[in-house]
C-alpha positions, 0 to 999 in steps of 0.5 A: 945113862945116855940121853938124847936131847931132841932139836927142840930142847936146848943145846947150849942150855941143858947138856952141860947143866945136866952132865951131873944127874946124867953125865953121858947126855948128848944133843942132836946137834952134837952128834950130826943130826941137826935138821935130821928126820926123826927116823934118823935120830930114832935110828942113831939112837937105837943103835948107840944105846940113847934115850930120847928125850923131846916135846915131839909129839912124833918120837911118843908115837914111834915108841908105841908103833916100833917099841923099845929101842929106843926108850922115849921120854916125852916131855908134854910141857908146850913152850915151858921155859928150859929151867923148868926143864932141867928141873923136871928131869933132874927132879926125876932122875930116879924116876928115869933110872928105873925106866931105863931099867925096866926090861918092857916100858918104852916110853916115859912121859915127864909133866910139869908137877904141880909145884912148878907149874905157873 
């Protein structure tokens, strides 16, 4: 399972972290697209099999204006630390499986549960 870290998760923090439960993760800023705009990421992306994966609001709003590919896992978490967004995505790495599976959803959205919340 490839995903595809949006600018506004961390790099240096998540990629490796995350090599385990999906080890084929990248981040935009290590496939030449820091500072890019969405449509190119979105494009970049479909065309080379990533998922998604950000807070942005805009990439929730492609999936449902454009449809999968790319699948989209919107993470509505605000300013949460990126611990807790490791463990949202490693707790739910089956979860994510599945949808990436699925032959019709597009996008995944991953709250903070209850235990992790503040």
């Amino acid at each position: 399972m490839k995903l595809l870290l949006y600018q506004n998760l961390s790099y240096y923090r998540l990629v490796e972290q995350l090599e385990l439960a999906f080890p084929r993760t990248r981040h935009v800023d290590t496939v030449s697209l820091p500072g890019q705009a969405d449509r190119a990421i979105w494009n970049r992306a479909r065309d080379n099999g990533f998922i998604i994966v950000s807070k942005d609001d805009d990439f929730r709003q492609l999936s449902f204006l454009k449809g999968a590919p790319p699948k989209v896992n919107w993470l509505p978490v605000g300013n949460a630390p990126t611990s807790t967004i490791l463990r949202i995505l490693t707790n739910r790495s089956s979860l994510i499986d599945e949808f990436v599976q699925s032959p019709t959803e597009s996008l995944l959205i991953l709250k903070i549960p209850q235990d992790l919340s503040p």
